[in-house]
C-alpha positions in Angstrom: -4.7 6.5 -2.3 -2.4 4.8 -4.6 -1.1 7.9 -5.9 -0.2 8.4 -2.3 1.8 5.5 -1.9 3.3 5.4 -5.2 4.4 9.0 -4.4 5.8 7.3 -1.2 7.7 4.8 -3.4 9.9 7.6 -5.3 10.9 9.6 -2.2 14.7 9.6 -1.6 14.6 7.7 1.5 13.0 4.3 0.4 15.3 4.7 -2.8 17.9 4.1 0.3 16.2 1.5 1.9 15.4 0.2 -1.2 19.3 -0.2 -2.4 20.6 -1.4 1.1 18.2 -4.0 0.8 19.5 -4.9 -3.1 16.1 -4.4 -4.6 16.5 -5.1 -8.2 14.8 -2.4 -10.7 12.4 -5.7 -11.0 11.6 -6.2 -8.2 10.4 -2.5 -7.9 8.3 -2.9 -11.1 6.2 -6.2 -9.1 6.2 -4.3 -5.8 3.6 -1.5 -7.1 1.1 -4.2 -8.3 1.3 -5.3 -4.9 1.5 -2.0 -3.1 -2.2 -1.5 -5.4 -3.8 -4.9 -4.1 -2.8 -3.8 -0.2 -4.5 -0.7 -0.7 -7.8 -2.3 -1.8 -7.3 -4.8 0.9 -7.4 -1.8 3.1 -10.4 -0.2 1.7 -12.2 -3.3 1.8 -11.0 -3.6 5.6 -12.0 -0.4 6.2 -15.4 -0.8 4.9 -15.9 -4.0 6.6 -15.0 -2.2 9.9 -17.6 1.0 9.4 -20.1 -1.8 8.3 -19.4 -3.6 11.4 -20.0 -0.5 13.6 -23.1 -0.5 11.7 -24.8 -2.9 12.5 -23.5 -2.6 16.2 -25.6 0.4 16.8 -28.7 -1.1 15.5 
């Protein structure tokens, strides 16, 4: 899914949003990092939430 969102990242319209807002070529470079640990925060979500439904059927 990173690819995904990475892919996101280079489209021409957050390139816009991305220079009204005065994100620096830096600040680009840390946000991926952080895009990454989101994702895995939202697999680990996920899996808490199917896990939950789990054990709720028992």
């Amino acid at each position: 899914m990173s690819r995904d969102v990475s892919a996101m990242v280079q489209t021409a319209a957050s390139h816009k949003w991305l220079a009204w807002l005065g994100v620096t070529r830096a600040a680009k470079k840390a946000a991926s990092p952080a895009l990454e640990k989101l994702e895995e925060l939202e697999e680990c979500i996920g899996e808490m939430e199917s896990g939950s439904e789990k054990l709720g059927r028992i």
